[in-house]
MARKOL-58144 format. One record per residue (C-alpha): x, y, z. Coordinates in steps of 0.5 Angstrom, whole numbers, plus 500, padded with zeros to 3 digits. Layout:
<atoms>
XYZ;...
</atoms>
This chain:
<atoms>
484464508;484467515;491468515;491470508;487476510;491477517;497477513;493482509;491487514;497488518;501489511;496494510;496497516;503497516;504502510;498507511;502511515;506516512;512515516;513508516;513508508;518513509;522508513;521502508;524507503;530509508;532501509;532500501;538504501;541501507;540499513;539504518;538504527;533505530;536512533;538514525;531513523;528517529;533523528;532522521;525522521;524528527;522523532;523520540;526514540;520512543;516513537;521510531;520504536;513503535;513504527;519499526;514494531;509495526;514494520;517488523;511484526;508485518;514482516;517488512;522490516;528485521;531488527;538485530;540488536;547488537;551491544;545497545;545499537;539496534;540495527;534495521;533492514;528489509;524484511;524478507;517479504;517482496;509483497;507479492;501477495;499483497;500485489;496479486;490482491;490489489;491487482;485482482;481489485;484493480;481488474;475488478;474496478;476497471;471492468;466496472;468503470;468499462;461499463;460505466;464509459;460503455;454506458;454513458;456512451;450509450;445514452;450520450;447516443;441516444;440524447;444525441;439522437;433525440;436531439;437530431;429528432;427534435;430537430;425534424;
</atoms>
């Protein structure tokens, strides 16, 4: 379970920066160089390196450095599991919001019926 949940983290961390889902979003068209990505992204190398690390170590992203050009692709990773997360949360929020609506309804009800009550 630890490593369920470190897996987890890192992946979410990975994707709550603007940046580097902008990267996944690039490399799913094609590969791409460290140097592309800065350039495209409007950033030092320093910089691109730091957000493709993060990737990498979520296992979102490969690099393969060949001669001085370090080349990046898709991870092997499909996110199922991080899916599967989110869908149970999902489910969870859902029947907790079902009830809320079962709920309002209920008292939107009985104000109604007070009303017509008062009415008499």
């Amino acid at each position: 379970m630890v490593h369920f949940q470190a897996r987890l983290d890192a992946t979410f961390a990975a994707l709550s920066d603007v940046t580097r889902r902008g990267v996944l979003e690039q490399l799913g068209g094609s590969d791409a160089s460290i140097s592309d990505l800065a350039q495209r992204f409007h950033m030092t190398l320093t910089g691109m390196k730091k957000h493709v690390s993060v990737l990498e170590q979520a296992g979102l992203v490969i690099t393969e450095k060949v001669g001085r050009v370090r080349t990046c692709r898709l991870g092997l990773r499909r996110l199922e599991e991080e899916a599967a997360w989110i869908e149970r949360h999902r489910q969870l929020w859902n029947a907790r919001f079902d009830a809320l609506d079962e709920l309002v309804e209920q008292l939107k009800s009985k104000e109604r019926a007070d009303a017509q009550r008062k009415r008499k």
